[in-house]
C-alpha positions as CSV (number, residue, x, y, z in Angstrom):
1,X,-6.3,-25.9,2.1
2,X,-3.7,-23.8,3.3
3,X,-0.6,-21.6,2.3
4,X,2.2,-21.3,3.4
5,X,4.1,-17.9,3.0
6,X,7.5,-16.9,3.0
7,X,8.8,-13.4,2.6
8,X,4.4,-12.1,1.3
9,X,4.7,-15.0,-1.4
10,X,3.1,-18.5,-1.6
11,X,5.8,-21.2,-1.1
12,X,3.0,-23.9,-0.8
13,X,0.0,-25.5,-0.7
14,X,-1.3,-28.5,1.3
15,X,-4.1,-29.8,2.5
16,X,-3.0,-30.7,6.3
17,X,-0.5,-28.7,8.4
18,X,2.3,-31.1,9.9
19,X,3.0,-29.1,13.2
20,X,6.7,-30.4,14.2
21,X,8.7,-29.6,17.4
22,X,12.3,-30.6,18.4
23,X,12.3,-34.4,20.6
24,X,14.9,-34.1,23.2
25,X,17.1,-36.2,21.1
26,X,17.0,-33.4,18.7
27,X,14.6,-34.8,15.9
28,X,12.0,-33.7,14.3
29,X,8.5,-34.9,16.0
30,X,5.3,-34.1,15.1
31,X,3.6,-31.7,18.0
32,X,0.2,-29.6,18.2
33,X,-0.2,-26.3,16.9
34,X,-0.3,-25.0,20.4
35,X,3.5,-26.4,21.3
36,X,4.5,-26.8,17.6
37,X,7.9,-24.6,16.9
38,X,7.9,-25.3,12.7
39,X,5.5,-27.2,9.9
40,X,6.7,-30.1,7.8
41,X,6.0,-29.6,4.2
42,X,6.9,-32.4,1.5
43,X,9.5,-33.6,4.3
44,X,11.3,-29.9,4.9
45,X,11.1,-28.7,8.0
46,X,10.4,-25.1,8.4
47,X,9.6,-22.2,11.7
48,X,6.6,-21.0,12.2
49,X,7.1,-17.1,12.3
50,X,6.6,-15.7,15.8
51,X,7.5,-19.2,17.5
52,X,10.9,-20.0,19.2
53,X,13.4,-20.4,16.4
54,X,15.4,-23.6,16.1
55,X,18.1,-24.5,13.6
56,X,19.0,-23.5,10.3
57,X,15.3,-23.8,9.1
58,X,13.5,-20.6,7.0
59,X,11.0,-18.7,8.7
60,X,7.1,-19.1,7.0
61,X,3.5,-18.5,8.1
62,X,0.6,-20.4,7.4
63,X,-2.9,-19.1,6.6
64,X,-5.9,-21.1,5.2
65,X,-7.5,-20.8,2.0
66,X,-10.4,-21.6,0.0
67,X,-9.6,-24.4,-2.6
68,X,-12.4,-23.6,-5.1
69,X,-11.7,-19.6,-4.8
70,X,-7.9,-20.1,-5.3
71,X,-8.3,-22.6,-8.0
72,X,-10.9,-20.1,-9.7
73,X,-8.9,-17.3,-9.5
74,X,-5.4,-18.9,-10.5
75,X,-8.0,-20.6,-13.7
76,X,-8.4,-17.1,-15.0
77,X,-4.8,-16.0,-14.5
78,X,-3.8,-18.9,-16.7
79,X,-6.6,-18.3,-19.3
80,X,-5.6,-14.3,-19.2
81,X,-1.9,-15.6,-19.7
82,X,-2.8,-18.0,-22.7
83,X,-4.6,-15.2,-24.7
84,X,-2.0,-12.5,-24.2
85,X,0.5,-15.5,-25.5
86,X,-1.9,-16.1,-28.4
87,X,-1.9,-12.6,-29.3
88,X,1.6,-11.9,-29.4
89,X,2.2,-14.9,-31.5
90,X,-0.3,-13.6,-34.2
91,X,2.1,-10.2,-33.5
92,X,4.8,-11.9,-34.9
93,X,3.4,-14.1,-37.2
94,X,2.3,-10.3,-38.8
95,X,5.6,-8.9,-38.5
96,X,7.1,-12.5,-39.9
97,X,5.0,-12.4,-42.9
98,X,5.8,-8.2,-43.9
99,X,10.1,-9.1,-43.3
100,X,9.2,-12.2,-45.7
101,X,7.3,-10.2,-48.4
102,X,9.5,-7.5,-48.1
């Protein structure tokens, strides 16, 4: 897996890099990583930071990444998240129930 970063946050992940270059017809074509300008991700076209810029496209970096670690990690985020939710919902159920009794 990889991410893709833009600006020290995670724009993306995929599974295969699309290296892409400029055709001399001025397409888009897919191209190694060795003469590739930009990546292709979910059909938007984007330069690779430290390469020759070309067009209007934003500049990322790529970087690859454990699946299993990143899905672990982003697992416990999301369980974290739900039990400060639960919590503050109990909160207010409290404060709910002294404004209705009062």
């Amino acid at each position: 897996m990889y991410e893709i970063i833009k600006d020290g946050k995670i724009l993306a992940l995929t599974d295969t890099l699309h290296f892409i270059k400029i055709s001399n017809n001025g397409s888009y074509v897919e191209a190694t990583e060795d003469e590739a300008l930009g990546i292709a991700v979910a059909g938007i076209a984007y330069h690779l930071l430290g390469r020759e810029s070309f067009g209007e496209c934003e500049t990322v970096s790529y970087k690859r990444a454990n699946a299993g670690e990143y899905m672990f990690n982003h697992t416990r985020q999301f369980t974290d998240i739900e039990s400060q939710l639960i919590n503050t919902q109990l909160a207010l159920c409290d404060v709910y129930e002294l404004i209705v009794t009062v």
